[in-house]
C-alpha positions as a Markdown table, in Angstrom:
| # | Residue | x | y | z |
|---|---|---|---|---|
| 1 | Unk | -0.5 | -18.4 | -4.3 |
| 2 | Unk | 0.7 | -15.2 | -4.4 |
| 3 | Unk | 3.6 | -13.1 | -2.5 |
| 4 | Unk | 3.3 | -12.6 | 1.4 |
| 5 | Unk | 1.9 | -9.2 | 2.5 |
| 6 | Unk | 4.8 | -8.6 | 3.9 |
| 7 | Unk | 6.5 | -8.2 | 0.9 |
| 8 | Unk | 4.1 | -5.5 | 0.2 |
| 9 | Unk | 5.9 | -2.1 | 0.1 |
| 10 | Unk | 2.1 | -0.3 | 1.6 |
| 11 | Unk | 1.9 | -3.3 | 4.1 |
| 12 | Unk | 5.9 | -2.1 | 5.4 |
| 13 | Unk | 5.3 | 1.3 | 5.2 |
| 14 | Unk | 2.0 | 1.2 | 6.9 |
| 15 | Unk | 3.9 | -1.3 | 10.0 |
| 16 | Unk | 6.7 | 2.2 | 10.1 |
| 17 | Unk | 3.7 | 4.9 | 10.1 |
| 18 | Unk | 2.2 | 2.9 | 13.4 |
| 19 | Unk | 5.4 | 2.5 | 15.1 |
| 20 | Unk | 5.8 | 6.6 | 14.5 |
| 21 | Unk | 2.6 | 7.2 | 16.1 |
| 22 | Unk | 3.0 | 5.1 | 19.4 |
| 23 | Unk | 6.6 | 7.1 | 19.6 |
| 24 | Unk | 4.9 | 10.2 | 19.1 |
| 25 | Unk | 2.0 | 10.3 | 20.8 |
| 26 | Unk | 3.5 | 8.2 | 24.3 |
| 27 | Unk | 3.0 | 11.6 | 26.0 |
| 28 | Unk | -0.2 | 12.5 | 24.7 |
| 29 | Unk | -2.9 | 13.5 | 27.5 |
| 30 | Unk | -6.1 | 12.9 | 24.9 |
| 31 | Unk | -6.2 | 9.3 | 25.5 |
| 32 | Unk | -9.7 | 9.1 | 23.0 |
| 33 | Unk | -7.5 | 11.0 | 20.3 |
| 34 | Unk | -4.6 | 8.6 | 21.2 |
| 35 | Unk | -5.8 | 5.8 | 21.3 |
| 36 | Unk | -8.2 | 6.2 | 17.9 |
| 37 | Unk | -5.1 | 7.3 | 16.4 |
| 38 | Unk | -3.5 | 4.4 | 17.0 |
| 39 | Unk | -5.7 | 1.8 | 17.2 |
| 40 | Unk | -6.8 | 3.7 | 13.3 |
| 41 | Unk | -3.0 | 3.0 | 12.6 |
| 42 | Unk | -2.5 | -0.7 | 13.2 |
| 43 | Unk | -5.9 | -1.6 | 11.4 |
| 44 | Unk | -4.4 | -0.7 | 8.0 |
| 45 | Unk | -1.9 | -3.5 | 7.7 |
| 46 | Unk | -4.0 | -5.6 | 10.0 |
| 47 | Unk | -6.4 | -4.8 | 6.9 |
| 48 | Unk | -4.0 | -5.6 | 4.4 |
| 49 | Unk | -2.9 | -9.0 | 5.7 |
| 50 | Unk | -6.6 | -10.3 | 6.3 |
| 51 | Unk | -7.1 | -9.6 | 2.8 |
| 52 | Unk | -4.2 | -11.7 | 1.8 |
| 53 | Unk | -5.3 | -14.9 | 4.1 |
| 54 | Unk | -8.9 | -13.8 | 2.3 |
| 55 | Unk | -7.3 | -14.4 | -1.6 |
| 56 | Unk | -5.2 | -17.1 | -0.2 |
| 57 | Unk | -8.2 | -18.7 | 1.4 |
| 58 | Unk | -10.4 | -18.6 | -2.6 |
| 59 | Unk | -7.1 | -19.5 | -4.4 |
| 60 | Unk | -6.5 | -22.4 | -2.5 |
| 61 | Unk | -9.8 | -23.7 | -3.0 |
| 62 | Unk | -10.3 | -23.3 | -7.1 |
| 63 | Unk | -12.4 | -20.5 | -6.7 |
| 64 | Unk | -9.2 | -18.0 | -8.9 |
């Protein structure tokens, strides 16, 4: 199998990116803008480690 995701420089810098949003927008009044924003911001590592468990899922089976 390959490396964890978390190993993956775009998986750590998208976990950072997220963290920066909730901090700036805690204040925020638009609460649809807010929360798209972040909910838009923790689905791209989410994305990146359910692709990982997807390869991991083929590789342990033969199938690469």
């Amino acid at each position: 199998m390959g490396s964890s995701f978390e190993e993956l420089e775009v998986w750590g810098k998208s976990c950072r990116l997220s963290v920066r949003l909730y901090k700036l927008l805690r204040d925020c009044r638009d609460y649809g803008m807010k929360d798209q924003m972040l909910r838009s911001s923790i689905s791209i590592p989410s994305n990146i480690a359910e692709r990982n468990r997807f390869i991991d899922f083929f590789t342990l089976r033969g199938y690469r």
